[in-house]
KOLKOLBA-216805 format. One record per residue (C-alpha): residue in three letters; x, y, z. Coordinates in steps of 0.02 Angstrom, whole numbers, padded with zeros to 5 digits, always signed. Each point is the difference from the previous one (the first is absolute). Example, Ala and Ser with C-alpha at 12.3 -4.5 7.8 and 13.67 -1.06 7.14 Angstrom:
BEGIN
Ala+00615-00225+00390Ser+00069+00172-00033
//
This chain:
BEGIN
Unk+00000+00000+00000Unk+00061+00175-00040Unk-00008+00152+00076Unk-00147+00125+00004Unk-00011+00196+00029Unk-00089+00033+00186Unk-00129+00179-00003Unk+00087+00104+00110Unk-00005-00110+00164Unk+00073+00140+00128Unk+00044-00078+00181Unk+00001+00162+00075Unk-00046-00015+00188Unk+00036-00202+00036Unk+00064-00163-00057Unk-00067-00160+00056Unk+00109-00136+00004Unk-00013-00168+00101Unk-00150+00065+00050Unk+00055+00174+00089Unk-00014+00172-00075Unk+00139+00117+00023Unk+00065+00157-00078Unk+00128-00051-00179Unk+00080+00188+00054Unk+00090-00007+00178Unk+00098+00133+00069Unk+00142-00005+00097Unk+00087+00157-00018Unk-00074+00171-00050Unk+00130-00009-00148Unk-00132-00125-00102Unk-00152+00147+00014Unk+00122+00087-00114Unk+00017-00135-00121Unk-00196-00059+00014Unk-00126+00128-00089Unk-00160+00046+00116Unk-00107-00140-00035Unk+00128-00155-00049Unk-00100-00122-00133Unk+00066-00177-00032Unk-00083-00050-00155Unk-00011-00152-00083Unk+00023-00005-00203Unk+00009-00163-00036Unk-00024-00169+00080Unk+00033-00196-00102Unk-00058-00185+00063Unk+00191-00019-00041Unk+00089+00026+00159Unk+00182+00054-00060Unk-00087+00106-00146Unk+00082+00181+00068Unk+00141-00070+00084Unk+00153+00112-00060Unk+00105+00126-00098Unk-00137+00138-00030Unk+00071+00142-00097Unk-00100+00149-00041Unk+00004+00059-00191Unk-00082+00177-00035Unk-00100+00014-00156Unk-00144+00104-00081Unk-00121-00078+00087Unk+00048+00001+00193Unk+00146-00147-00014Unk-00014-00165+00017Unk+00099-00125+00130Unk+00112-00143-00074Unk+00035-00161+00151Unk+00044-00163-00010Unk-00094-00162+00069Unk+00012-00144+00063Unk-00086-00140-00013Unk-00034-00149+00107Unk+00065-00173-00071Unk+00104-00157+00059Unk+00179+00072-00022Unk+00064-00150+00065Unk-00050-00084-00150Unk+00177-00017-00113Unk-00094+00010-00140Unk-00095+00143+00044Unk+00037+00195-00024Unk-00103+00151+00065Unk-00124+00080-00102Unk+00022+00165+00042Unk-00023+00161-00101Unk+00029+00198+00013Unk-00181+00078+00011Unk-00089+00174-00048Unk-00118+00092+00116Unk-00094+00158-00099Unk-00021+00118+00143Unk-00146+00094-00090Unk-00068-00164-00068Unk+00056-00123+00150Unk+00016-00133-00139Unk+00133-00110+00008Unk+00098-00088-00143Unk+00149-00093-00034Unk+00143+00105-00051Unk+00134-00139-00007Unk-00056-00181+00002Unk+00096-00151+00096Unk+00075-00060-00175Unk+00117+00159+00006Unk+00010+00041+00182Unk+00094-00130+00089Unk-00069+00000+00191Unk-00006+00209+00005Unk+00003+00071+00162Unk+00055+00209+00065Unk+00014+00117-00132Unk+00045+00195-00048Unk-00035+00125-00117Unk+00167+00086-00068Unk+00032+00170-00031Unk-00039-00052-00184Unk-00173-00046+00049Unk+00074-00189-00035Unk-00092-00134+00124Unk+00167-00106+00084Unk-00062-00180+00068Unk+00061-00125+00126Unk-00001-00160-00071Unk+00013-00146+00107Unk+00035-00147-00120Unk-00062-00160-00019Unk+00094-00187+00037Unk+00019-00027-00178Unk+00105+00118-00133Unk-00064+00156+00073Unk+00109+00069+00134Unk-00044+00158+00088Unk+00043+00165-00084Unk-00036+00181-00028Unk-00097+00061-00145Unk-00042+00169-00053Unk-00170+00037-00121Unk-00051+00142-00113Unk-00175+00011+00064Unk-00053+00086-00176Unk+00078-00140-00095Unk+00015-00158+00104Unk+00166-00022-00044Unk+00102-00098+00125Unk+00194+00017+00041Unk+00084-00119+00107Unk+00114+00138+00124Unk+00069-00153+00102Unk-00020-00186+00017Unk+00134-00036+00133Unk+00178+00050+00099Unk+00161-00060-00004Unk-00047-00146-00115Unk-00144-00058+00120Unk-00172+00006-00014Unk-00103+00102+00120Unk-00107-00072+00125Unk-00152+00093-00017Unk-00014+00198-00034Unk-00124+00068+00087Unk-00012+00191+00029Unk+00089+00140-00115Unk+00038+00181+00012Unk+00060+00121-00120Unk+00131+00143+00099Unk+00006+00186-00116Unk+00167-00046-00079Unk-00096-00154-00078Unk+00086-00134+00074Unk-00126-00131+00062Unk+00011-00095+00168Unk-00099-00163+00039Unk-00004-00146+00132Unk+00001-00175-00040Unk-00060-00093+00158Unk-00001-00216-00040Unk-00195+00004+00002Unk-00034-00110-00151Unk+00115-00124+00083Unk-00104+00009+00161Unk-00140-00025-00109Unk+00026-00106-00117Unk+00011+00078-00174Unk+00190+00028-00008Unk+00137-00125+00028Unk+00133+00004+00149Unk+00070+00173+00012Unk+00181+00045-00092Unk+00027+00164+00096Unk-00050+00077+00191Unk-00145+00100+00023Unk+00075+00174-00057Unk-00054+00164-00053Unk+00083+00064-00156Unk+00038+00157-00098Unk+00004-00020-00182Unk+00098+00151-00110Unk-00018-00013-00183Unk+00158+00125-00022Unk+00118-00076+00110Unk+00186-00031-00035Unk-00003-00155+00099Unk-00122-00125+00055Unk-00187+00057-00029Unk-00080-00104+00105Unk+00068+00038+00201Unk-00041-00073+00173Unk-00041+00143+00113Unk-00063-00072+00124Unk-00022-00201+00073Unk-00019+00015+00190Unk-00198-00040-00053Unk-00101-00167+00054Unk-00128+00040-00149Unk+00049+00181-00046Unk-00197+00076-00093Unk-00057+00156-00021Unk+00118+00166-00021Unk-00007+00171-00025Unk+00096+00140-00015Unk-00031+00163+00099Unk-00050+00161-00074Unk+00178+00059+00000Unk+00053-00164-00044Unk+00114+00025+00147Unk-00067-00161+00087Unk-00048-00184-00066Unk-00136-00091+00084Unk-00022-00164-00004Unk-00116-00135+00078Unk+00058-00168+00052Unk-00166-00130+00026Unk+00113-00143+00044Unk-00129-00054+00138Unk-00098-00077-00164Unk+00130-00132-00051Unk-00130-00102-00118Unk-00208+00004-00039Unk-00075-00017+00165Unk+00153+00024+00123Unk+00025+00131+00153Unk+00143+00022+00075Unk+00006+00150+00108Unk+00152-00028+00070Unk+00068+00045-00180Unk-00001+00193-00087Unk-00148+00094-00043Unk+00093+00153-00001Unk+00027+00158-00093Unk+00196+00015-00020Unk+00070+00185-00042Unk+00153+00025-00107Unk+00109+00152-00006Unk+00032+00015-00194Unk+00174+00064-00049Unk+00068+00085-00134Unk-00177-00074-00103Unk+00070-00177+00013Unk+00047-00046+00147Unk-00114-00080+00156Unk+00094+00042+00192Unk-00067+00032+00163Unk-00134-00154+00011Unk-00143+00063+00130Unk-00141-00085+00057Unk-00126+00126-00049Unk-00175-00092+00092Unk-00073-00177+00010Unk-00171-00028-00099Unk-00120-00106+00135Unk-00189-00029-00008Unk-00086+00047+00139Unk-00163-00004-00069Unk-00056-00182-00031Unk+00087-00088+00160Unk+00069-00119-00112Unk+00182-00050-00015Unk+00033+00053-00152Unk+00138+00126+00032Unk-00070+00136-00128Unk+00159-00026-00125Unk+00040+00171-00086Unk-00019-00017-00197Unk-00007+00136-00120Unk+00058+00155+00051Unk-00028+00190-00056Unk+00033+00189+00056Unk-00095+00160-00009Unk+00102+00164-00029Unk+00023+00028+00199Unk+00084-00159-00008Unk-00127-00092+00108Unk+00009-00200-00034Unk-00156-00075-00066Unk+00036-00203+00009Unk-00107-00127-00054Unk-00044-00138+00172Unk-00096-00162+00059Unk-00173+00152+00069Unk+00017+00141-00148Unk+00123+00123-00026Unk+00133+00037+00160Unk+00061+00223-00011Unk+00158+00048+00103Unk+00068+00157-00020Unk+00187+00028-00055Unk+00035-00053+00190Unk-00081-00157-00015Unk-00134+00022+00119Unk-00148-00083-00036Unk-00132+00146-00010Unk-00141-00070-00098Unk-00093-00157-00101Unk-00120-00014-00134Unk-00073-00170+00049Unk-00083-00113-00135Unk-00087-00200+00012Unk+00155-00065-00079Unk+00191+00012-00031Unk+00067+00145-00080Unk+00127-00068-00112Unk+00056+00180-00086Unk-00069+00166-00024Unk+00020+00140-00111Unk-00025+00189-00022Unk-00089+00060-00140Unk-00136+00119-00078Unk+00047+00158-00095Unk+00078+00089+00148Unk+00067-00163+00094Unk-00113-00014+00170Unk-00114-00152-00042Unk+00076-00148+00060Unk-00023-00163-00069Unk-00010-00145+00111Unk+00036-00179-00070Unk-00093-00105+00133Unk+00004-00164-00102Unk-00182-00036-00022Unk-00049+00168-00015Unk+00059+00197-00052Unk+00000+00148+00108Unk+00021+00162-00015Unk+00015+00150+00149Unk+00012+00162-00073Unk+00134+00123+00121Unk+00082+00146+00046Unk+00153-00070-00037Unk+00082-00031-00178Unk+00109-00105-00083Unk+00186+00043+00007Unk-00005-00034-00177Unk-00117+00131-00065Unk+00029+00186-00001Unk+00009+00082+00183Unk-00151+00033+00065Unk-00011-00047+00189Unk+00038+00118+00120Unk+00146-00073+00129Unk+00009+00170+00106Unk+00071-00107+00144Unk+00152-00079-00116Unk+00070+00142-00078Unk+00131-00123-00034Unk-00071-00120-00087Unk+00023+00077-00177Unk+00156+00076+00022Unk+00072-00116-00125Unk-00110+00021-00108Unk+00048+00184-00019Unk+00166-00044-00002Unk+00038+00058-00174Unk-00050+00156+00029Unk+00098+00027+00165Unk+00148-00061-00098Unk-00023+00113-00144Unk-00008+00145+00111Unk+00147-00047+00118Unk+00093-00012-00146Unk-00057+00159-00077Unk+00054+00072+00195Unk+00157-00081-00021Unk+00045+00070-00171Unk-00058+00167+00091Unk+00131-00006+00124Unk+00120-00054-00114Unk-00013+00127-00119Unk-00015+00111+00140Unk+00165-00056+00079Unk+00088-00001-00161Unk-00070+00192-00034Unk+00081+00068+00193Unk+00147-00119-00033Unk+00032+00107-00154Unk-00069+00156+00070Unk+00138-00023+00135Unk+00137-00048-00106Unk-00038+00149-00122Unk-00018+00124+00176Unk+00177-00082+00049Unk+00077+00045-00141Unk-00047+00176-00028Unk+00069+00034+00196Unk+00170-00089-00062Unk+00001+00117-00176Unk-00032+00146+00124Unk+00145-00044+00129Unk+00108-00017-00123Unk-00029+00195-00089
//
């Protein structure tokens, strides 16, 4: 069974689940009033019989007609079977329309899972592989044309494991994790490398695939900040396999300091995802992550969506029936956010906007956050002040020189 469109189901006041209401919008610090309009609305667009319909990589794509939402899915089968491979696909939603289409099929998407739109407006997948003649690998499509490139399919001679989340930094190098999931589940054979996270750069000298970072159980979801002066990345080793908890294992958000653009120091533990809502034990892994232009952290968890601000306290949820596997900003100015809740699609339209999209959000109480991003022009104009002072220096140097020698010529008459 496919998906169909839902007529504007808003969950404004309550959500029942397991019986109890409760309110989907909790508060815990004052800080999430400023990202939460007056009267918060989590609406439901779509819903499918299929459970894993909306499960991951939604990227927004404007167009004339209010944009539409490319994700991947994933279906339910017996991967255990060696015979068998996932039929999976890379979906359309129509906002306008809220019909939903195939935009790549599972004969020429092998097991896609996170994805990103490139500066180019070019849609970069995750895919995971299958057991037999299709390892994982990164693929890059014209959206306009279809046409498919093949950016990597491996590292250091080995196959990957499973790619499963992908970011795109300004200078257009593209960063990824590859986390042994298919192994864990069946679709991919017995991994070749660790779990790592990679950076992959096109112009490079040297290697273009590198390992930045492999202190990971399953490294997932990642994100740069709006400076791009931090990496964030979650780690949901506490799922080790369909079905498992283990919460003595990560479900953490891990902060990077990047380095001259390529380089990953200074590991922090920036917060740990739990779920406090359904009792359960499922430890609430984090999944997909994203930003808004105050750099809050939006991440993707076992009751809805987890937001910590840049100090990774925990100031607010947007709580859903189901799993959040990823989430993504959209809309023409960047404040709807798209939730990926498996069975179903969200949205929860904000004050807060996408670190992507132009700046719109006022972050009055982090004047710092954008100082980067205004870097070029505080470097232009130190180094117009600089050439100022030089050319000032050089004009008293010579004024003085000139004034010295005009005393001399005098002493000596």
């Amino acid at each position: 069974m496919g998906a169909h469109p839902v007529l504007s189901l808003l969950l404004i006041l309550t959500l029942v689940q397991n019986g109890k209401s409760y309110n989907p919008f909790p508060v815990y610090s004052d800080e999430f009033l400023d990202i939460l309009p007056e009267q918060p609305k989590l609406e439901q667009l779509a819903e499918s019989d299929d459970p894993l319909e909306f499960h991951e990589g939604p990227i927004y794509f404007p167009d004339e007609n209010g944009g539409f939402i490319l994700f991947t899915t994933q279906p339910v089968g017996n991967y255990a079977d060696p015979k068998a491979n996932p039929l999976n696909s890379i979906r359309r939603y129509d906002i306008d329309s809220g019909n939903v289409t195939t935009f790549r099929s599972s004969t020429n998407a092998n097991m896609p899972n996170g994805q990103f739109r490139d500066p180019q407006g070019r849609l970069l997948t995750c895919e995971q592989g299958f057991k037999h003649g299709s390892p994982g690998r990164i693929t890059r499509t014209d959206v306009e044309s279809g046409e498919i490139e093949i950016l990597i399919n491996g590292t250091f001679g080995m196959e990957l494991n499973s790619p499963n989340d992908i970011v795109v930094k300004s200078d257009g190098t593209v960063w990824f994790t590859d986390p042994s999931y298919g192994y864990l589940q069946s679709f991919r054979p017995e991994p070749q490398v660790g779990d790592f996270v990679y950076r992959f750069d096109a112009d490079a000298r040297g290697p273009q695939v590198t390992i930045v970072a492999d202190f990971f159980s399953k490294p997932n979801g990642l994100a740069f900040s709006p400076d791009e002066h931090f990496l964030y990345l979650t780690d949901s080793g506490a799922i080790q396999g369909p079905g498992s908890w283990h919460p003595n294992l990560p479900h953490h958000i891990i902060r990077y300091d990047v380095i001259d653009g390529k380089h990953l120091r200074n590991r922090q533990l920036f917060a740990v995802v739990e779920n406090n809502v359904t009792g359960s034990e499922n430890p609430g892994i984090p999944d997909g992550i994203k930003l808004d232009q105050c750099g809050n952290v939006f991440v993707g968890a076992g009751d809805g969506v987890q937001v910590f601000n840049e100090d990774g306290d925990l100031v607010g949820k947007i709580l859903t029936p189901t799993f959040v596997s990823n989430l993504e900003f959209g809309g023409q100015q960047g404040n709807d956010l798209f939730l990926m809740a498996n069975s179903a699609l969200y949205k929860v339209t904000l004050n807060a906007f996408g670190a992507g999209f132009p700046r719109i959000q006022d972050c009055k109480n982090k004047p710092h956050v954008f100082a980067a991003l205004d870097n070029s022009n505080l470097m232009n104009g130190g180094v117009s002040l600089i050439l100022l002072f030089t050319l000032m220096f050089m004009y008293l140097t010579k004024e003085k020189r000139n004034d010295d020698e005009r005393k001399a010529e005098k002493k000596s008459e």
